[in-house]
N, CA, C and O atoms as CSV, one atom per row, in Angstrom:
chain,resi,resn,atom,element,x,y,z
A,1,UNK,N,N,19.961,-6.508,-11.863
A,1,UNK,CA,C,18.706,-6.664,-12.566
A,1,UNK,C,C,18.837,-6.066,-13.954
A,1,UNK,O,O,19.565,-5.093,-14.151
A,2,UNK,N,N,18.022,-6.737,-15.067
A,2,UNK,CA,C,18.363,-6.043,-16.376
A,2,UNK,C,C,17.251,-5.027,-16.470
A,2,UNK,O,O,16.096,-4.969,-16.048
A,3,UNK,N,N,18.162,-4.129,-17.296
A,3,UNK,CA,C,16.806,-2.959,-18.176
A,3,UNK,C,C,15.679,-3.813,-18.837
A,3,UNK,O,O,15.991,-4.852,-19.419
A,4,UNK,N,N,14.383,-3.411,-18.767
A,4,UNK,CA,C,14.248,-3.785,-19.451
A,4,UNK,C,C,13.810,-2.391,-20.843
A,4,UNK,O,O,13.680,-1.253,-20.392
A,5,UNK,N,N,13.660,-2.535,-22.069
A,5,UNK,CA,C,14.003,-1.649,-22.985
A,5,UNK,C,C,12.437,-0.942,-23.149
A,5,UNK,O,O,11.341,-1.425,-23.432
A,6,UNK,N,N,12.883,0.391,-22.836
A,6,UNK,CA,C,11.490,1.474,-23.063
A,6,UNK,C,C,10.493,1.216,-22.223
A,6,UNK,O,O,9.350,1.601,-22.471
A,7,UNK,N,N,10.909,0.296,-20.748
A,7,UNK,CA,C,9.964,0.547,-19.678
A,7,UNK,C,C,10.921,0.788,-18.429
A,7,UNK,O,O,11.972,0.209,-18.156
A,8,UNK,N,N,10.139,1.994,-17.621
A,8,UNK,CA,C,10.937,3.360,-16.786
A,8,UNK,C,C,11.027,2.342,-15.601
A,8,UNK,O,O,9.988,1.748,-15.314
A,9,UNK,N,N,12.048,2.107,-14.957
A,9,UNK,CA,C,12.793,1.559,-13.669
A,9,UNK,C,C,11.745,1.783,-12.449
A,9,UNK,O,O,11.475,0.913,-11.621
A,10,UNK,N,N,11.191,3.109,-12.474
A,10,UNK,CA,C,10.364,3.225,-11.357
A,10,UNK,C,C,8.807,3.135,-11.433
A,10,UNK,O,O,8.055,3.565,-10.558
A,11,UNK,N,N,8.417,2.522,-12.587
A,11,UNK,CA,C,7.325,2.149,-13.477
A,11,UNK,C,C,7.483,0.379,-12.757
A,11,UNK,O,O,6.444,-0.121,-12.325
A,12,UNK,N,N,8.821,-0.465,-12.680
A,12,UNK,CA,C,8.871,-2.066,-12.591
A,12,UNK,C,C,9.082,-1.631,-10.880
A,12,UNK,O,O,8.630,-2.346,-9.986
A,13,UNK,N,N,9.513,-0.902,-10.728
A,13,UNK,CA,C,9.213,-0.509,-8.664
A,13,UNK,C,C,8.308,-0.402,-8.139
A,13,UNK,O,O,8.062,-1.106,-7.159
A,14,UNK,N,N,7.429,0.567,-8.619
A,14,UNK,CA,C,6.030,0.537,-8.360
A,14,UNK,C,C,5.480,-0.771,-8.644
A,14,UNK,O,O,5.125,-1.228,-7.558
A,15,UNK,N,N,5.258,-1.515,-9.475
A,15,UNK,CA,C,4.626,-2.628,-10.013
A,15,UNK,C,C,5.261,-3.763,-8.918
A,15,UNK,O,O,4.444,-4.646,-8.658
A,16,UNK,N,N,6.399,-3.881,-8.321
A,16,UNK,CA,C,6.673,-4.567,-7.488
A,16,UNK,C,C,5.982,-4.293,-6.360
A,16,UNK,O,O,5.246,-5.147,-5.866
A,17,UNK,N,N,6.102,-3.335,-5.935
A,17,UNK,CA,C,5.357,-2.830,-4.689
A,17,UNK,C,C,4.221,-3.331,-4.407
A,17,UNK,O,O,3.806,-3.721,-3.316
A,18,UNK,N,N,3.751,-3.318,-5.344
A,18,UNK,CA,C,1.941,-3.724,-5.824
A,18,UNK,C,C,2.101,-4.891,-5.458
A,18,UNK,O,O,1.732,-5.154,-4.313
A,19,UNK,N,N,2.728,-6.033,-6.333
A,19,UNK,CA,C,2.571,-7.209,-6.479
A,19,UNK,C,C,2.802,-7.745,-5.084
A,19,UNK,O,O,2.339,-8.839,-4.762
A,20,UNK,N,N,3.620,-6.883,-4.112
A,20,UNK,CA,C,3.926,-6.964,-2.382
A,20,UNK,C,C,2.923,-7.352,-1.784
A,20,UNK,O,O,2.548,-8.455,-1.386
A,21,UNK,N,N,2.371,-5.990,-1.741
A,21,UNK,CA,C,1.332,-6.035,-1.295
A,21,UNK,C,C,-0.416,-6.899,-1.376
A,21,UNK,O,O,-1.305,-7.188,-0.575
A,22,UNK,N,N,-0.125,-7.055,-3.050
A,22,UNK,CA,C,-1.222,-8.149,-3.163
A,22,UNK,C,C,-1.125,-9.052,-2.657
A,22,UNK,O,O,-2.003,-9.632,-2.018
A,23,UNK,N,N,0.213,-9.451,-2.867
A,23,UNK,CA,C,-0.030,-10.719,-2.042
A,23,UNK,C,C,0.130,-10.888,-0.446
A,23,UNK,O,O,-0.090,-12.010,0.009
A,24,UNK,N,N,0.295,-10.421,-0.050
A,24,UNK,CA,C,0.149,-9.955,1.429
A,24,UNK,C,C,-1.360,-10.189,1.875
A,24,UNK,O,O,-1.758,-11.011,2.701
A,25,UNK,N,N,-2.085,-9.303,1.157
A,25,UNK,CA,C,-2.931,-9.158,1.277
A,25,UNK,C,C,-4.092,-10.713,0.485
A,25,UNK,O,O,-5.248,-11.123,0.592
A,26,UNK,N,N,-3.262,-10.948,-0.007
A,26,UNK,CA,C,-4.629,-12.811,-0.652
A,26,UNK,C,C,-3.935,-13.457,0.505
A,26,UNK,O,O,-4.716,-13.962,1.311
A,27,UNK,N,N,-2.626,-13.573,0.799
A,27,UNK,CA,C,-2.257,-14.745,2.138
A,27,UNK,C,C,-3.092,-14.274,3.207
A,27,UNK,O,O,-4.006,-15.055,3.474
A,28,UNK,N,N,-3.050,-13.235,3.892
A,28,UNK,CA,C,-3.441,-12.827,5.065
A,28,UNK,C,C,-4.959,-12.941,4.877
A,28,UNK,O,O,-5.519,-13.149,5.953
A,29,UNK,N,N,-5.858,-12.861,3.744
A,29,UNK,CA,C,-7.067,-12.767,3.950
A,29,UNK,C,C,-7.683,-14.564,3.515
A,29,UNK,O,O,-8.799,-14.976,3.831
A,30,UNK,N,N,-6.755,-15.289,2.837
A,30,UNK,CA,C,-6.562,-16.685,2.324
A,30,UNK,C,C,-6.404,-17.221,4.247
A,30,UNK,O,O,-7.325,-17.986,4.534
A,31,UNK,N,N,-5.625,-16.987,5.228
A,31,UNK,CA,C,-4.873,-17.739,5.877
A,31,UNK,C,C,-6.929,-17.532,6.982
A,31,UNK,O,O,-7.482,-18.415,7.638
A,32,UNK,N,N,-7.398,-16.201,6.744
A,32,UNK,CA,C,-8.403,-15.915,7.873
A,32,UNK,C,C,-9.486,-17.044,7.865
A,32,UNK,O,O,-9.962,-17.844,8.670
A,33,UNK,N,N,-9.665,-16.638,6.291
A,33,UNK,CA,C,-10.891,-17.126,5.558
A,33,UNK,C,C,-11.351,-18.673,5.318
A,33,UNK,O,O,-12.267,-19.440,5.614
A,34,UNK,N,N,-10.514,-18.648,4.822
A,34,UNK,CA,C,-10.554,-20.274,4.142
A,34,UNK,C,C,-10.376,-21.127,5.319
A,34,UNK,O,O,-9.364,-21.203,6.015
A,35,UNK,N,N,-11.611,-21.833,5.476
A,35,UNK,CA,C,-12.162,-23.317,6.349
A,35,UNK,C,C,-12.251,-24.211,5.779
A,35,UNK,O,O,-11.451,-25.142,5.874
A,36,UNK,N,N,-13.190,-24.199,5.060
A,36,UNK,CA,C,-13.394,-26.051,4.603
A,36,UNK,C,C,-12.835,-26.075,3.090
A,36,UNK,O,O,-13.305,-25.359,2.206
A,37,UNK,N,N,-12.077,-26.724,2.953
A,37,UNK,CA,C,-11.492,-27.445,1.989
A,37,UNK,C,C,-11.673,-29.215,1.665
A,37,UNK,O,O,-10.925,-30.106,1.263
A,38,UNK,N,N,-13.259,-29.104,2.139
A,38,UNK,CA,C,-13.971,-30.370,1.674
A,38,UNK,C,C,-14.255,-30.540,0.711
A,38,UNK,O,O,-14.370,-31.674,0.245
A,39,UNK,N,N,-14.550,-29.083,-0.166
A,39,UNK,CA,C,-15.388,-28.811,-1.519
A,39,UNK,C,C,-14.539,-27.965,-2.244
A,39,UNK,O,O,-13.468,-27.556,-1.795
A,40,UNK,N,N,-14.986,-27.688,-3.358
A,40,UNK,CA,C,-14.326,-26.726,-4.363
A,40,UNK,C,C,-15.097,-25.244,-4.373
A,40,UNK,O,O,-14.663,-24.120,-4.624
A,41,UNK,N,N,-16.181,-25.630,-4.063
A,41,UNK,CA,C,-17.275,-24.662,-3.803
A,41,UNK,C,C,-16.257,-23.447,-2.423
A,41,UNK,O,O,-15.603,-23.902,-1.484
A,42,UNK,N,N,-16.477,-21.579,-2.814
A,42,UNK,CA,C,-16.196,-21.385,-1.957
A,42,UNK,C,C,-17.293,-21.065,-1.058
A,42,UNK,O,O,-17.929,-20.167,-1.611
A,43,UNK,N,N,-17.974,-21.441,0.362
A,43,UNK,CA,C,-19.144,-20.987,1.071
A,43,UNK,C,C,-19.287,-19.132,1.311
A,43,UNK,O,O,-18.326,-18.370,1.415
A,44,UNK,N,N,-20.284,-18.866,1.340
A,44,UNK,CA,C,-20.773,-17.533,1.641
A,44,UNK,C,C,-20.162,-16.926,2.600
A,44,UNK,O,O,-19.586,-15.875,2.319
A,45,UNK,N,N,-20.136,-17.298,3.625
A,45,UNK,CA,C,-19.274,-16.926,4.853
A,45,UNK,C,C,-18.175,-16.813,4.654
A,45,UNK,O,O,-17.750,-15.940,5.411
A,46,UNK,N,N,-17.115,-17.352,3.808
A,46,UNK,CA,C,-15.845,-17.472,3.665
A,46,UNK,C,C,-15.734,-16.324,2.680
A,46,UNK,O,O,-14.881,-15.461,2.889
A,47,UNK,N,N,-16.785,-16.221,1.286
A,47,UNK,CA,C,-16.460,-15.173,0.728
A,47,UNK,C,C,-16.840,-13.728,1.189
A,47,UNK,O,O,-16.220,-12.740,0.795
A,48,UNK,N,N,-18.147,-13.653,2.252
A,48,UNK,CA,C,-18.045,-12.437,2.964
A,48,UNK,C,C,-16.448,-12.251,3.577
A,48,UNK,O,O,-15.695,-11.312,3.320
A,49,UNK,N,N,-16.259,-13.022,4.157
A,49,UNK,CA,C,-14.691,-12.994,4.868
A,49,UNK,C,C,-13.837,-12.416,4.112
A,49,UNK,O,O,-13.056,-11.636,4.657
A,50,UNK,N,N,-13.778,-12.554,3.179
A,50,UNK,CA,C,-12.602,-12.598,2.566
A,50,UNK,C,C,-12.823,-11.001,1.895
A,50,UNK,O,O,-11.983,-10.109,2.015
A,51,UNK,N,N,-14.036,-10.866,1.225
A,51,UNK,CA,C,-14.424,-9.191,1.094
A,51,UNK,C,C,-14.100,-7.933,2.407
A,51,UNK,O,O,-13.513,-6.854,2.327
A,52,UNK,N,N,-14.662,-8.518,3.406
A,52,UNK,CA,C,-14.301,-7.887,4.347
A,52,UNK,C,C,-12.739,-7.611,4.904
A,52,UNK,O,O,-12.292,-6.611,5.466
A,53,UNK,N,N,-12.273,-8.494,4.649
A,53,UNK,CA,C,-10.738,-8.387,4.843
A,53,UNK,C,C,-10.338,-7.375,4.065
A,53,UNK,O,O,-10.052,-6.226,4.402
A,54,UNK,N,N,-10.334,-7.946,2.836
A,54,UNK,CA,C,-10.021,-6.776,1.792
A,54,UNK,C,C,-9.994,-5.491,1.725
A,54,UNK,O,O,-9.238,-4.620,1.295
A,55,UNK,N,N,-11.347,-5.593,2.434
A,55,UNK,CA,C,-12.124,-3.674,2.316
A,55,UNK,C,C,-11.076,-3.125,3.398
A,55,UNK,O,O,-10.357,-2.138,3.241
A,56,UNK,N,N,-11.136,-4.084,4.702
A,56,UNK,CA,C,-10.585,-3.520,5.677
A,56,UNK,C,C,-8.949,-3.127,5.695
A,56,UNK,O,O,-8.501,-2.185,6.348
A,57,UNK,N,N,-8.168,-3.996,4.884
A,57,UNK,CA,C,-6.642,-3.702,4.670
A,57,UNK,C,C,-6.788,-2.710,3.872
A,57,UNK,O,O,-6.045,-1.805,4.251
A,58,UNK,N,N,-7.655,-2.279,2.511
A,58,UNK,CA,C,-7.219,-1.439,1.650
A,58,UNK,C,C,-7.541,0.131,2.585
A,58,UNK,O,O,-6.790,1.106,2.613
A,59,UNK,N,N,-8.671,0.003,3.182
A,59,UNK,CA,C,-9.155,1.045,4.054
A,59,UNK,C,C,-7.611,1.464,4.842
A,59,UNK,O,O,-7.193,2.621,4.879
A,60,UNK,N,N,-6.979,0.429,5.368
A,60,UNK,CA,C,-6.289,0.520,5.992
A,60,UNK,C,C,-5.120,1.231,5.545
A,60,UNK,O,O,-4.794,2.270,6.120
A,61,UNK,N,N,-4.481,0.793,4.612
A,61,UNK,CA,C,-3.891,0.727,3.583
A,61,UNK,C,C,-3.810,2.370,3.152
A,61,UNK,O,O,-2.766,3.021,3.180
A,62,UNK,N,N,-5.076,2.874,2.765
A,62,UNK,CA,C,-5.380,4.450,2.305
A,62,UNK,C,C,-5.008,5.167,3.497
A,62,UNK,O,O,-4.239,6.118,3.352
A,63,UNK,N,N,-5.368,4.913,4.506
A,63,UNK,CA,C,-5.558,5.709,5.795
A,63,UNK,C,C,-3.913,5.747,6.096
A,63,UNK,O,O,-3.594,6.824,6.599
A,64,UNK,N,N,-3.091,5.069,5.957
A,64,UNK,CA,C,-1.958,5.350,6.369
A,64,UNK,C,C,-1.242,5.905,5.419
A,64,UNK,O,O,-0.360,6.663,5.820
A,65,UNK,N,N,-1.360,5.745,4.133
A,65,UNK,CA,C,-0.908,6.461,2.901
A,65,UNK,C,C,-0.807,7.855,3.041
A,65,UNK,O,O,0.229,8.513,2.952
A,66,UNK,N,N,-2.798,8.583,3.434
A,66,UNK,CA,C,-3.156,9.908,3.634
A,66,UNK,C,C,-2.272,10.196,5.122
A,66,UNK,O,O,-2.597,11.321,5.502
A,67,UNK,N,N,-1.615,9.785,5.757
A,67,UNK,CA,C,-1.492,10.072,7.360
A,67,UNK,C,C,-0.140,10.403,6.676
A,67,UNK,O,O,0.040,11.610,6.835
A,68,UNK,N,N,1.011,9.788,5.899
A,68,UNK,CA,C,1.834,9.835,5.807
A,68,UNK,C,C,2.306,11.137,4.758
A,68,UNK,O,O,3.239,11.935,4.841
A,69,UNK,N,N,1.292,10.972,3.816
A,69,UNK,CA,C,0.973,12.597,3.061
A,69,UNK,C,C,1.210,13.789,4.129
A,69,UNK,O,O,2.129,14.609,4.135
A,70,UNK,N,N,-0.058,13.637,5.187
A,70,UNK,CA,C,-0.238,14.674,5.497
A,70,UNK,C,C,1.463,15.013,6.907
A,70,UNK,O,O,1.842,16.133,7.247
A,71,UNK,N,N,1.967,13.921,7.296
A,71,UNK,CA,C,3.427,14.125,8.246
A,71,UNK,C,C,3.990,14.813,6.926
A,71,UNK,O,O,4.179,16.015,7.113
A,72,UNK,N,N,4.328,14.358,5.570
A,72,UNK,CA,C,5.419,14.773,4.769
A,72,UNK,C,C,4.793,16.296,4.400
A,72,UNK,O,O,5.811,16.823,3.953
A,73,UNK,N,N,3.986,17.084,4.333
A,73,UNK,CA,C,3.996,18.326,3.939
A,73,UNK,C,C,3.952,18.964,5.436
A,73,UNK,O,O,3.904,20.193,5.498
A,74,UNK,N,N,3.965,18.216,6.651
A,74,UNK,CA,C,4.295,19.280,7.801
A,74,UNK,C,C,5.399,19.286,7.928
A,74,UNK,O,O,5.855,20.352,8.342
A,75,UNK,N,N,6.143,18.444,7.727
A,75,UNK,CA,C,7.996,17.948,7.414
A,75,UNK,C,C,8.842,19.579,6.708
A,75,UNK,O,O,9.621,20.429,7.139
A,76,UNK,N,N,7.876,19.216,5.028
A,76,UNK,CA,C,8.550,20.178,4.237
A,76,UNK,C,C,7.959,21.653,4.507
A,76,UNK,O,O,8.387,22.562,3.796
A,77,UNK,N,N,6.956,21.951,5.539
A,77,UNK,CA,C,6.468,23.117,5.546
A,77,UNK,C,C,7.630,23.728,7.048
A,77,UNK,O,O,7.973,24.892,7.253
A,78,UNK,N,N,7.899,22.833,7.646
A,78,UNK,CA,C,8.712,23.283,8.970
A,78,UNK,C,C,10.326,23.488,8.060
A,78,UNK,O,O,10.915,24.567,8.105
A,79,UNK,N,N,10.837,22.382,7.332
A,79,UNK,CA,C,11.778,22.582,6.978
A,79,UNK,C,C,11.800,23.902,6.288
A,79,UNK,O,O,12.730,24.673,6.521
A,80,UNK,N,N,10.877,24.214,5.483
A,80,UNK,CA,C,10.974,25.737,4.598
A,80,UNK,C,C,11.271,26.616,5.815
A,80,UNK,O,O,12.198,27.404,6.004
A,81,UNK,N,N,10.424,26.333,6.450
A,81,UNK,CA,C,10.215,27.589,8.071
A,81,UNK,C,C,11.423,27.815,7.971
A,81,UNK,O,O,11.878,28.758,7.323
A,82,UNK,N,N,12.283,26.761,8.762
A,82,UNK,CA,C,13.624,27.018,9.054
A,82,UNK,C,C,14.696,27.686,8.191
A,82,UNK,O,O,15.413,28.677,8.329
A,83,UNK,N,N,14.525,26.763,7.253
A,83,UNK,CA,C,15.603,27.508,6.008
A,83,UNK,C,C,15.537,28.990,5.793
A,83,UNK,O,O,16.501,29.705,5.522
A,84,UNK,N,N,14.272,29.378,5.947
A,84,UNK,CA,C,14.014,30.834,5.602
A,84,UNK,C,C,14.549,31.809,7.070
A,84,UNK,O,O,15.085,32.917,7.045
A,85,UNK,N,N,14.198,30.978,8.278
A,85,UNK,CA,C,15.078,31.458,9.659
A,85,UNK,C,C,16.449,31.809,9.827
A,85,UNK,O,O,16.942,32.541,10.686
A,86,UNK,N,N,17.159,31.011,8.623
A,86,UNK,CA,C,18.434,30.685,8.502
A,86,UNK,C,C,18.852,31.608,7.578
A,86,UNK,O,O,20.039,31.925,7.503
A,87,UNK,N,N,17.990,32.084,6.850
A,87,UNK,CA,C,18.321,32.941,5.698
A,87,UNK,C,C,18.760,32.141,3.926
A,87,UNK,O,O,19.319,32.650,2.954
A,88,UNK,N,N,18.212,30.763,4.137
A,88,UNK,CA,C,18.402,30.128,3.149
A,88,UNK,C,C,16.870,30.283,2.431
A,88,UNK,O,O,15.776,30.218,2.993
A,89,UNK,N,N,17.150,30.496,1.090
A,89,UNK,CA,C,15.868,30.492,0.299
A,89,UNK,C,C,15.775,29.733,-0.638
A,89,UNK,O,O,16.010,30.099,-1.790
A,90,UNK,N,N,15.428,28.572,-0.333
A,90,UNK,CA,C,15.488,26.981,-1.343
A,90,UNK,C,C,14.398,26.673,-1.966
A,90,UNK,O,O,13.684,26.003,-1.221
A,91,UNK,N,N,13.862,26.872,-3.131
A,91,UNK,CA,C,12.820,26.785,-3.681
A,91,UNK,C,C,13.008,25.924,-5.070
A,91,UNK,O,O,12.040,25.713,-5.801
């Protein structure tokens, strides 16, 4: 993949990530939602649907983010434990 010039590698990672997930998230809530494709019009029901989806993956989405926060500082709080058991002082 090329550099690109004066934008940070993990700046176009993140931004991928994103773009993952968006779309994950328009297929999966596109594949629930969307019924009639008689009209151009989208119906009420379909766009409640499709809000609700949304709310519910991003909800989702946060909740496992914070769950995974909170495993990684019991991770690094046991690992300190130990190290310091060991007589290692890694700071």
């Amino acid at each position: 993949m090329a550099q690109i010039p004066g934008v940070n590698p993990d700046d176009i990672k993140t931004f991928r990530e994103f773009l993952v997930s968006y779309n994950k998230l328009s297929e999966l809530c596109f594949m629930d939602c969307a019924k009639d494709f008689t009209t151009r019009d989208v119906k009420s029901d379909e766009e409640k649907c499709a809000l609700n989806c949304m709310e519910k993956y991003l909800k989702l989405n946060q909740r496992v983010s914070q769950r995974f926060q909170e495993f990684q500082m019991v991770a690094n709080e046991n690992m300190m434990a130990s190290n310091q058991k060991l007589g290692l002082n890694l700071k």
